[in-house]
NUDO-639003 format. One record per residue (C-alpha): residue in one letter; x, y, z. Coordinates in pm, whole numbers, padded with zeros to 5 digits, always signed. Example, Ala and Ser with C-alpha at 12.3 -4.5 7.8 and 13.67 -1.06 7.14 Angstrom:
A+01230-00450+00780;S+01367-00106+00714;
***
This chain:
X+00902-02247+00728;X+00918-02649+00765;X+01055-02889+00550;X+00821-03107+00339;X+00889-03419+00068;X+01025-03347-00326;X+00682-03219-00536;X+00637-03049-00828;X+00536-02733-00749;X+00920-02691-00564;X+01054-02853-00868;X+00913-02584-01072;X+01062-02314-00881;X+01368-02457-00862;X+01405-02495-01240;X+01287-02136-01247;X+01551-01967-00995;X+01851-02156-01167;X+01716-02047-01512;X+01770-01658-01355;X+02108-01785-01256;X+01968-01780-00901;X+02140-01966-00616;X+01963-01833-00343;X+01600-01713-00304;X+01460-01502-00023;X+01118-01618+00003;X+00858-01344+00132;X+00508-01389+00272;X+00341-01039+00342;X+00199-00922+00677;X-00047-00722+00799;X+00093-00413+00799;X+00215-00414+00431;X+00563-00518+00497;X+00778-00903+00389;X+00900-01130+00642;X+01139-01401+00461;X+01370-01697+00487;X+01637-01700+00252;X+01671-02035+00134;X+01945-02184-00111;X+01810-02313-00450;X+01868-02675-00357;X+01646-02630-00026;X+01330-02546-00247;X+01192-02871-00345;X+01232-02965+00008;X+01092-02620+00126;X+00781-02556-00118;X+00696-02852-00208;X+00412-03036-00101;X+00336-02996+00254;X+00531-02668+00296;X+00419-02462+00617;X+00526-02160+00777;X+00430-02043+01130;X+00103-01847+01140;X+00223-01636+01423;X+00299-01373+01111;X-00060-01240+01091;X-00060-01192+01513;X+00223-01007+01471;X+00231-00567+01488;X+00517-00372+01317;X+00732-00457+01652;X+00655-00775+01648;X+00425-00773+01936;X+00183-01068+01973;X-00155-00947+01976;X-00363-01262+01888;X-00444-01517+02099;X-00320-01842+01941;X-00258-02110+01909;X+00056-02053+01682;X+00152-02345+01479;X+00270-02417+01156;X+00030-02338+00866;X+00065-02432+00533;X+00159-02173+00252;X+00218-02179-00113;X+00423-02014-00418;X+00363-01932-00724;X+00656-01921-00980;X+00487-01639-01162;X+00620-01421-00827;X+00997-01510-00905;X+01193-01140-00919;X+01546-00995-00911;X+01673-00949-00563;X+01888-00622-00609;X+02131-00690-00297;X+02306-00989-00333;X+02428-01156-00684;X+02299-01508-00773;X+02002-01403-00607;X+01570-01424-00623;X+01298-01270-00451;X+00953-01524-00436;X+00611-01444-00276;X+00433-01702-00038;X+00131-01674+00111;X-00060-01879+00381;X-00335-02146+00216;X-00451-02265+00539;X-00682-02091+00796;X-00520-01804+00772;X-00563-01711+00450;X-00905-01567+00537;X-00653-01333+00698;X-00424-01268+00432;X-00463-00905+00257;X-00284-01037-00071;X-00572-01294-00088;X-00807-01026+00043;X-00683-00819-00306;X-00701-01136-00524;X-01070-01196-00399;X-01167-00864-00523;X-00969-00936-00874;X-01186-01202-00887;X-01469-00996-00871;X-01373-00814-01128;X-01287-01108-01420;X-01622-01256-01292;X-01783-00900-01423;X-01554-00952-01735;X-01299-00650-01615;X-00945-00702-01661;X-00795-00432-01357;X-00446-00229-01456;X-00314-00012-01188;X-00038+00184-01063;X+00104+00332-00730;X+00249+00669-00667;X+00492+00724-00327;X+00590+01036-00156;X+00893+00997+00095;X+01140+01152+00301;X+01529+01075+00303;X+01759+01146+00633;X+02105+01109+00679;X+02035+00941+00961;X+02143+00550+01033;X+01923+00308+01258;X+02177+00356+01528;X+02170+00739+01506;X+01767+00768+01503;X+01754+00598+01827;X+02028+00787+01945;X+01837+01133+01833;X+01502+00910+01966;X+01347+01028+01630;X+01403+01427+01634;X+01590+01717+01508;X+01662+01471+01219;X+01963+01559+00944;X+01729+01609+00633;X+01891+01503+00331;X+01873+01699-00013;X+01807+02043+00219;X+01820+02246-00099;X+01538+02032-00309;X+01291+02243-00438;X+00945+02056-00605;X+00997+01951-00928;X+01303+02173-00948;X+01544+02111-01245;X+01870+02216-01064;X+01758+01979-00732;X+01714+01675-01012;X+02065+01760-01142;X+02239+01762-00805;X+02095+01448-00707;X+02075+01243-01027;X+02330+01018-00932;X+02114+00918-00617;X+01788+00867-00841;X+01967+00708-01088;X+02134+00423-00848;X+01769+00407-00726;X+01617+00362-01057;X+01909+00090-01134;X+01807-00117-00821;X+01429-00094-00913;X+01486-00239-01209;X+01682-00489-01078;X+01405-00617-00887;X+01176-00573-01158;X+00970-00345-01068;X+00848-00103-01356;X+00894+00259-01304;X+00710+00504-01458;X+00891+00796-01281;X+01131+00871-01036;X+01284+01215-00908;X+01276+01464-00661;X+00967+01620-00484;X+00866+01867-00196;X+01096+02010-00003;X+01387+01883+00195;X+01477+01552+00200;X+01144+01429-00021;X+01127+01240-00299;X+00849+01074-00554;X+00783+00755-00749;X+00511+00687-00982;X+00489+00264-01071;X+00442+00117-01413;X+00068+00057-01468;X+00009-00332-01462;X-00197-00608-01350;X-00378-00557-01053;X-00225-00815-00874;X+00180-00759-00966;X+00090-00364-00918;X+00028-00404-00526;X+00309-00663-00521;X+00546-00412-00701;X+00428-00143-00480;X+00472-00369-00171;X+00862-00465-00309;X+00970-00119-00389;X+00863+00023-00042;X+01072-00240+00084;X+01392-00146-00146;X+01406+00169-00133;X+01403+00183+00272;X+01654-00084+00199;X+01865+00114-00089;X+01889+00456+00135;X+01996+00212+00437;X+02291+00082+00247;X+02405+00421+00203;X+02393+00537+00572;X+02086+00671+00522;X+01692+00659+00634;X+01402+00644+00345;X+01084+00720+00569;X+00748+00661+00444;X+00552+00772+00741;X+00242+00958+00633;X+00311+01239+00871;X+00633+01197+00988;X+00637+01569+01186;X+00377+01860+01271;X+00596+02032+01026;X+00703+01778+00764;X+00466+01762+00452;X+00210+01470+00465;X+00323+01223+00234;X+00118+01001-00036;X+00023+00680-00127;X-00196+00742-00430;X-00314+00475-00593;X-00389+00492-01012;X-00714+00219-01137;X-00875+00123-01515;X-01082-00106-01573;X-01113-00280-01962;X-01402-00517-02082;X-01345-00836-02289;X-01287-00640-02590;X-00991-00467-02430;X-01200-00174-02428;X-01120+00092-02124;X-01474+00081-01917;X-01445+00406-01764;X-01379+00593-02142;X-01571+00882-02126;X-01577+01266-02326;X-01356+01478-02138;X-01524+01634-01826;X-01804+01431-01872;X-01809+01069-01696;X-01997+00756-01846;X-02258+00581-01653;X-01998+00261-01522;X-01746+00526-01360;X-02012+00701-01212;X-02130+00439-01032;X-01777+00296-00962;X-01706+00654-00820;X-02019+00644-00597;X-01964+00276-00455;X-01607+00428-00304;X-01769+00780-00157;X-02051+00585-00029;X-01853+00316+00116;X-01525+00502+00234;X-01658+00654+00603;X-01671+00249+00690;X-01383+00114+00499;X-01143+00383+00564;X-00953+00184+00809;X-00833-00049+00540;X-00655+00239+00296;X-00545+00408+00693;X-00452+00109+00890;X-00208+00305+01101;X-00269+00555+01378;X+00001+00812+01216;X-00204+00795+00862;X-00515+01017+01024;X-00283+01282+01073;X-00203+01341+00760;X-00593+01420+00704;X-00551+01726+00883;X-00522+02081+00757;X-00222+02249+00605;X-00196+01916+00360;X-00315+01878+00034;X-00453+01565+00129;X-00835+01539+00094;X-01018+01542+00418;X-01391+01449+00297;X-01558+01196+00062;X-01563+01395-00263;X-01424+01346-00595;X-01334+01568-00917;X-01235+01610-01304;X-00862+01614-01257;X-00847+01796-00895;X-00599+01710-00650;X-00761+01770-00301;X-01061+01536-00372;X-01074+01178-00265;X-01105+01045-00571;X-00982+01233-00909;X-01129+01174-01259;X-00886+01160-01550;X-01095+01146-01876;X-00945+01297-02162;X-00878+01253-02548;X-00598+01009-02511;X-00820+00732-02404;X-00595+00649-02045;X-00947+00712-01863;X-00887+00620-01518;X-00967+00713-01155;X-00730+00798-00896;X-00786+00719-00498;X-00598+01004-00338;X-00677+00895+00070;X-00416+00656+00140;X-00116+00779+00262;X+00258+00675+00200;X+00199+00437+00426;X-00083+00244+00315;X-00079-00137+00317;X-00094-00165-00134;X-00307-00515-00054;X-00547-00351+00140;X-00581+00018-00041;X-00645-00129-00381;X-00885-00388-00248;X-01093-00131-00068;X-01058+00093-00378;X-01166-00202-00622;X-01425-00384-00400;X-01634+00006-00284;X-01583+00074-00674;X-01742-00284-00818;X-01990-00273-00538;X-02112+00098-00655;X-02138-00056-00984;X-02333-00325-00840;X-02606-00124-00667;X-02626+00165-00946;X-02483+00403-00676;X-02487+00768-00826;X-02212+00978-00654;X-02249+01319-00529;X-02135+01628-00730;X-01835+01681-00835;X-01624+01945-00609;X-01548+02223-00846;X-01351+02421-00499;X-01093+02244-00260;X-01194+01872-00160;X-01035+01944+00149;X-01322+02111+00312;X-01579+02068+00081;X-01856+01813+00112;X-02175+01733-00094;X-02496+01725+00062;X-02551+01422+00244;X-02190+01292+00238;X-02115+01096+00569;X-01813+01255+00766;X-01481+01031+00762;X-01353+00883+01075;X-01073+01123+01249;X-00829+00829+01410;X-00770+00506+01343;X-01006+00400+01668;X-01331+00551+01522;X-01236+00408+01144;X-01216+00053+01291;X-01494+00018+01500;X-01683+00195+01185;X-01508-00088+00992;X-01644-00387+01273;X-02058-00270+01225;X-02005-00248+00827;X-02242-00458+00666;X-02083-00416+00324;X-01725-00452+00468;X-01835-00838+00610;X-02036-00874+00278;X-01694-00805+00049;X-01450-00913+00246;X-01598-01210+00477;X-01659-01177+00845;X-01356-01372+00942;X-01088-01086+00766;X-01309-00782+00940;X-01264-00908+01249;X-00879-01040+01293;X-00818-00673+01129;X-01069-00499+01330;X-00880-00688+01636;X-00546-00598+01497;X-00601-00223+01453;X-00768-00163+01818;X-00483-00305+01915;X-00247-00067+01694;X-00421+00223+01847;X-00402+00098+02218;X-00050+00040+02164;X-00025+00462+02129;X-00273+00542+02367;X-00059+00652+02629;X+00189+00801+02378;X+00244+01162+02518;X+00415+01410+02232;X+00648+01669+02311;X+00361+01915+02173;X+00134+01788+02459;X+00382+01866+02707;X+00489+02135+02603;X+00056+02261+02578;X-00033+02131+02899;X+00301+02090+03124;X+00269+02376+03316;X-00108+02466+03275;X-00384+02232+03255;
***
């Protein structure tokens, strides 16, 4: 991030952080992969540092999660901008901000926050105001980023080994832990709708407050950040892997959508069991769509394992009123919070790029009058309607299906499909010569 002469836009933030009582702000431009990378810069520094002219080097978007350069250059300094409508608590050090940046130069074309706000667009231009909501599965270790490496990532120390779903004795142990949790969220304002303990050992589950489309994949993107964050600070690992072991439960990223008209009106209100013509075809756009734009909800080469059997996690383009194996799952009821829920990504899932896919297949199938297939009445795992294409299996297939996608280069643009395309091929070569302990142990002796 480069210096730049006084403007108004840094003078705005400025004024902004101080009124929070802010003396520092960590400012945070999201990557690829779903994570922040920041510079913490002290109030004074931001006319200087946002202002006009600001820049920030575009190496960020050639980057993988081990900061491995994958793209070919050049890297220079590209210029980015802030928005003082992004200006949150930061929960870990008093007199403190959080602000989101975001390249406005070439590669913003590669940018999956401007991918998201593209599809937003969409949406307003269709007169739809978008409210949405995450919901996170994750596990917790008592493990410390010197002791994983030590263990090189097995026979972990599973915290919480007596958590039972839902449990109301596992929620009393442990409320002290969910309640410093909650505490932090909050201080980073990010809405929580619930927060407690879920499956098994060590696993735990967060529903977000429903919101603008926008702030909802930027809270999602901040609280996956904290929390990893929060448990750290306690000696402790918060792992959001969607299949973290053969044995662990596959863990969700679910991701909660509504549409209203002009007339604040909820587009998708329909009789219960009984879907209006709009959600329909919103429904069918994502089926239809999902075999070649699975790769942006699974970005990762661990997320296609979750889509394997012994999870509840659906497996096949299907949907359903209210069920919880299907890929997509109808709410419509008396209460008039009609909304759809996409239940393919994982915990892992990149918020930017799961609710644009979700959004952009949904307007698109609204678009085109696409009717989906039947609803699944038995388990969405296996089932699949009559014609249904089959998903992608790994994360190789779903981005070459991804690179030939007409509709993907149509939504998106051509110049986002192919520096992702480029950047997951590259994820997946990274762990093709990965050999598991299972594969050893399969073939060691006898193949």
């Amino acid at each position: 991030m480069s210096a730049s002469s006084s403007s108004s836009p840094g003078s705005a933030l400025r004024a902004a952080a101080e009124a929070r009582g802010a003396r520092v702000v960590h400012v945070a431009i999201p990557d690829v992969d779903g994570g922040l990378r920041e510079r913490r810069l002290p109030v004074a520094s931001l006319e200087e540092a946002l202002g006009a002219g600001a820049s920030f080097c575009n190496v960020l978007h050639e980057w993988d999660v081990t900061d491995t350069v994958h793209g070919p250059g050049p890297f220079v300094s590209e210029s980015i901008g802030a928005d003082v409508a992004n200006l949150r608590g930061y929960p870990f050090e008093a007199h403190a901000a959080w602000l989101l940046a975001d390249f406005t130069g070439p590669h913003c074309a590669s940018s999956p926050r401007e991918l998201l706000k593209a599809q937003l667009a969409r949406a307003a231009a269709r007169g739809f105001d978008v409210r949405a909501a995450f919901e996170f599965e994750w596990l917790v270790f008592n493990e410390t980023a010197d002791s994983l490496r030590a263990k090189r990532y097995t026979a972990l120390d599973a915290w919480a080994p007596d958590n039972r779903c839902w449990d109301a004795q596992s929620a009393a142990i442990h409320a002290d832990v969910v309640s410093a949790q909650q505490d932090m969220l909050e201080a980073a304002d990010i809405g929580v709708f619930g927060l407690g303990m879920e499956l098994g050992a060590g696993c735990m589950e967060a529903t977000l407050a429903a919101t603008g489309g926008l702030r909802a994949a930027d809270d999602a993107t901040f609280f996956k950040l904290a929390s990893r964050a929060f448990f750290r600070r306690r000696g402790q690992t918060a792992c959001f892997m969607a299949q973290s072991d053969a044995n662990a439960p596959g863990l969700s990223g679910h991701i909660q959508l509504s549409l209203t008209d002009s007339e604040g009106a909820n587009v998708f209100r329909s009789a219960p069991a009984q879907l209006n013509e709009r959600a329909r075809h919103f429904i069918g756009g994502v089926l239809r769509l999902l075999p070649e734009l699975i790769a942006l909800p699974l970005h990762t080469v661990n997320a296609y394992r979750r889509l394997s059997p012994g999870n509840w996690a659906p497996r096949t383009p299907t949907w359903s009123y209210g069920g919880y194996t299907t890929a997509v799952r109808a709410v419509a009821n008396d209460a008039g919070s009609d909304r759809l829920e996409f239940r393919i990504p994982g915990a892992d899932v990149n918020p930017y790029l799961g609710l644009a896919m979700f959004l952009g297949a949904g307007l698109w199938g609204m678009e085109q009058g696409v009717e989906p297939v039947a609803a699944t009445v038995g388990d969405g795992r296996t089932h699949s309607g009559e014609g249904v294409a089959a998903l992608p299996r790994d994360l190789l297939a779903a981005a070459d299906a991804l690179a030939v996608s007409a509709a993907a280069r149509a939504l998106f643009g051509a110049p986002f499909i192919d520096a992702f395309v480029a950047s997951r091929r590259h994820e997946f070569d990274a762990l093709r010569r990965a050999v598991s302990a299972e594969e050893k142990q399969r073939y060691f002796e006898f193949a």
